[in-house]
N, CA, C and O of each residue as an XYZ file, in Angstrom:
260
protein
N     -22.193    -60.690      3.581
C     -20.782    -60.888      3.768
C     -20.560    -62.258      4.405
O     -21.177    -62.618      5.408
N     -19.516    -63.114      3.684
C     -19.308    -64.336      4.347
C     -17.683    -64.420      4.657
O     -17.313    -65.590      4.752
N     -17.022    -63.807      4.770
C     -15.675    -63.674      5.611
C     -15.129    -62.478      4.590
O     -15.688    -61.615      3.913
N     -13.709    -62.883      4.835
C     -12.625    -61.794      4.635
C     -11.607    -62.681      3.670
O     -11.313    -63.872      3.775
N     -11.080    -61.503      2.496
C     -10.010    -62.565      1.716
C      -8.799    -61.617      1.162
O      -8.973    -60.452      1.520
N      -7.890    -61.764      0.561
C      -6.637    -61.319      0.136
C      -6.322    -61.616     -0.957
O      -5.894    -62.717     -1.300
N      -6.515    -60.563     -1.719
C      -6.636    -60.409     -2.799
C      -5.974    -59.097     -3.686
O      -6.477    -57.973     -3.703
N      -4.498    -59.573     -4.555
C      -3.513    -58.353     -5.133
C      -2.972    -57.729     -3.781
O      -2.359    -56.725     -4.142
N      -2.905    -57.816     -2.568
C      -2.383    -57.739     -1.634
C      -2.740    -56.545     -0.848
O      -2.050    -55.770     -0.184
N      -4.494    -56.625     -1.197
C      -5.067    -56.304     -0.350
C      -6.453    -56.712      0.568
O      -7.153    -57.359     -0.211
N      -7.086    -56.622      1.763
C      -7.706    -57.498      2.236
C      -9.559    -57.101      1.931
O      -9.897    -55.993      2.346
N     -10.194    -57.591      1.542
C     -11.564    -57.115      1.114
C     -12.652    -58.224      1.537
O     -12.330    -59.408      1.641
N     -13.931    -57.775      1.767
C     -15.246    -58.674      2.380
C     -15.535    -59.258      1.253
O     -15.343    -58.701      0.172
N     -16.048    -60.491      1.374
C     -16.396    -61.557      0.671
C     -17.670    -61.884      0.572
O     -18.334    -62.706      1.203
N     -18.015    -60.982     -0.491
C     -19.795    -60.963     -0.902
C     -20.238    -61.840     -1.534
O     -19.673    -61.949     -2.622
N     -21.007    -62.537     -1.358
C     -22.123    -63.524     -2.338
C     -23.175    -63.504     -2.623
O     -23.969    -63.523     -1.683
N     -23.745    -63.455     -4.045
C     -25.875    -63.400     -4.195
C     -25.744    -64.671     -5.042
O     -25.117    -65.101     -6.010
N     -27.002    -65.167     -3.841
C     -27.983    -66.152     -4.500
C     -28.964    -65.963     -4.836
O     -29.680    -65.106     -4.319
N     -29.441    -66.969     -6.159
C     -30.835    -66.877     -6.548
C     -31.282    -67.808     -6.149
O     -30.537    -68.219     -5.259
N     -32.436    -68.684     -6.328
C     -33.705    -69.431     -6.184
C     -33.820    -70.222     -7.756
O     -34.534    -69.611     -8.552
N     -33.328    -71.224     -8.157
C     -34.147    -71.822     -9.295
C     -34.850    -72.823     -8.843
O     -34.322    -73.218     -7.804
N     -35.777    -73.429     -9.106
C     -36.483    -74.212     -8.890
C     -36.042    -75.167     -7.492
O     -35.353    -76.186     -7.438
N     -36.767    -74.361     -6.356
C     -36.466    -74.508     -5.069
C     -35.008    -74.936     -4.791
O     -34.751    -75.826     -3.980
N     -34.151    -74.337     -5.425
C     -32.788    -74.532     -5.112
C     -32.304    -73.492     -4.800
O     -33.243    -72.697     -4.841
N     -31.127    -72.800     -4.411
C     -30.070    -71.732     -4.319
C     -29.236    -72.400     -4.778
O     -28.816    -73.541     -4.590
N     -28.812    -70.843     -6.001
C     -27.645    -71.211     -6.771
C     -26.577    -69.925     -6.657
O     -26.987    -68.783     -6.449
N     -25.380    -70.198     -6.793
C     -24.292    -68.879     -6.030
C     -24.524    -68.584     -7.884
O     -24.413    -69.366     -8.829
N     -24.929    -66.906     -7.824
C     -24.751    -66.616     -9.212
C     -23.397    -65.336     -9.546
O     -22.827    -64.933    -10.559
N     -23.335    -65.088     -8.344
C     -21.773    -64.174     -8.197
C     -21.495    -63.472     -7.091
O     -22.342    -62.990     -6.339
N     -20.090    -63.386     -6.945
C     -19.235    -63.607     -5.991
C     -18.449    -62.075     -5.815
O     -18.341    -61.556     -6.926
N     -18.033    -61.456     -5.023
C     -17.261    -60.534     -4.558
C     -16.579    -60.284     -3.499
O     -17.004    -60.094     -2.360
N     -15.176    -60.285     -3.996
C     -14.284    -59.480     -2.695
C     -14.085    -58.021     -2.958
O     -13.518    -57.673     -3.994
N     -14.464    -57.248     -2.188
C     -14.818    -55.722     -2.365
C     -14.161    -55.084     -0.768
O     -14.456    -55.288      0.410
N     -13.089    -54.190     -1.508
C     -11.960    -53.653     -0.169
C     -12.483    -52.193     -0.373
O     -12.125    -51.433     -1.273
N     -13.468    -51.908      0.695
C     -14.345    -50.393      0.939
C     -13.709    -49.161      0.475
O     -14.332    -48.137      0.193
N     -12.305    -49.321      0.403
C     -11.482    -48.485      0.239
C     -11.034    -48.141     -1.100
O     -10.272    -47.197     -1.306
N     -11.505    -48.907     -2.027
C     -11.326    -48.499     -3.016
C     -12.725    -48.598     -3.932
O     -13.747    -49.075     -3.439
N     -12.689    -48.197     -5.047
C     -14.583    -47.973     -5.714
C     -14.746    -49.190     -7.013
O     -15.413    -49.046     -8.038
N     -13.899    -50.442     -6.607
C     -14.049    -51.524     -7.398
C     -13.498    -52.846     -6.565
O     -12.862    -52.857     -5.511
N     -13.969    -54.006     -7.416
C     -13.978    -55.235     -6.396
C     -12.562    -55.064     -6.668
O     -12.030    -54.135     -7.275
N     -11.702    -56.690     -5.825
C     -11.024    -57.018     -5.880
C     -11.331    -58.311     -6.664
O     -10.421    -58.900     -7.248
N     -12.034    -58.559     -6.675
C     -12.363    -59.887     -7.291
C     -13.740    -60.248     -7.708
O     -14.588    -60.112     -6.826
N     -14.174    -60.704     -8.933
C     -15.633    -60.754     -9.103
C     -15.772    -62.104     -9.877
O     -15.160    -62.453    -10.886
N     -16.669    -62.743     -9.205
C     -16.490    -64.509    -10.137
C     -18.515    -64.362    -10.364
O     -19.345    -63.978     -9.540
N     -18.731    -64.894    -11.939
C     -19.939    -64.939    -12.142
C     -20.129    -66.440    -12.745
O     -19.510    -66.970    -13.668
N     -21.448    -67.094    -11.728
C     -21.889    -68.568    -12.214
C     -22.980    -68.467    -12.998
O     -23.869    -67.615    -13.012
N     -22.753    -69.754    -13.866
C     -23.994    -69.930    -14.687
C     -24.292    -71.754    -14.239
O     -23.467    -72.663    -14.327
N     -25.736    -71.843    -13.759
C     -25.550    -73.435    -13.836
C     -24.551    -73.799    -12.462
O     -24.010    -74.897    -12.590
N     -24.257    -73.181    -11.356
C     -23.170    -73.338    -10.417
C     -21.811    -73.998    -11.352
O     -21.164    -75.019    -11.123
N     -21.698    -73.215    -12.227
C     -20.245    -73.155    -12.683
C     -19.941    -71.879    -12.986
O     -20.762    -70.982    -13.179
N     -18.575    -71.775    -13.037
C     -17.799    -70.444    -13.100
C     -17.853    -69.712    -14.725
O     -17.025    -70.114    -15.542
N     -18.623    -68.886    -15.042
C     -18.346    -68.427    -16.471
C     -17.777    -67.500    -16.651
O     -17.713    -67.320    -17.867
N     -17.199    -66.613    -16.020
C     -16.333    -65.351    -15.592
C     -15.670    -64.875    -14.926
O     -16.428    -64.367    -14.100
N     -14.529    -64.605    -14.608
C     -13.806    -63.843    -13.422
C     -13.001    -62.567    -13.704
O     -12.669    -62.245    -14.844
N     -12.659    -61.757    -12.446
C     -11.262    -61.106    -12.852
C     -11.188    -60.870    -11.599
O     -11.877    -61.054    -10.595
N      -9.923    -60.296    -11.955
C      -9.146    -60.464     -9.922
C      -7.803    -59.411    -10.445
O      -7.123    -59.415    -11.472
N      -7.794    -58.399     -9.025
C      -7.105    -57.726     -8.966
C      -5.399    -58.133     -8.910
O      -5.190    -58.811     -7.903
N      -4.812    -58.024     -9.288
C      -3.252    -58.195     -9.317
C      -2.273    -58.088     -8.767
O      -1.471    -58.947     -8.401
N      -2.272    -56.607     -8.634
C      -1.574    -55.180     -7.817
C      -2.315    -54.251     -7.758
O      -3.173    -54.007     -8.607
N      -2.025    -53.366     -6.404
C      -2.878    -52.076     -6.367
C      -1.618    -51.309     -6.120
O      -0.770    -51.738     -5.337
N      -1.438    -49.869     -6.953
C      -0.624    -49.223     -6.286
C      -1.128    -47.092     -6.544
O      -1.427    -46.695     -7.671
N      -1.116    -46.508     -5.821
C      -1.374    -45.181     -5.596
C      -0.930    -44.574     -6.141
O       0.227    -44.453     -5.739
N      -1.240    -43.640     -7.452
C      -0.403    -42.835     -8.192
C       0.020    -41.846     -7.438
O      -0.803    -41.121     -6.879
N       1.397    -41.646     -7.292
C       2.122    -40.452     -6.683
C       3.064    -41.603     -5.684
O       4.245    -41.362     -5.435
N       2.552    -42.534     -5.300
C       3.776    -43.399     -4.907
C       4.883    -44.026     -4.497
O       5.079    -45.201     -4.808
């Protein structure tokens, strides 16, 4: 965990894994994940330390409401 972020307007930990390529660390993907619910808020995947994927939560809202 490397901080806290806000995200669809709710607040979730800010996960990161690195790999190792040839004595380097490279960020290969990214997560804001709010415990409270059973999916990220946000998930960014690198290739090459560039961005080749994302999605990000929007709105969250509770059926029954």
């Amino acid at each position: 965990m490397t901080g806290k972020e806000k995200v669809g307007e709710r607040e979730g930990y800010l996960c990161q894994f690195f790999q190792t390529v040839e004595n380097k660390e490279e960020l290969v993907t990214g997560w804001v994940i709010d415990p409270k619910l059973a999916l990220p808020l946000r998930a960014k995947n690198f290739k090459e330390e560039r961005l080749e994927s994302s999605f990000e939560l929007i709105s969250y809202r509770k059926v029954g409401e």
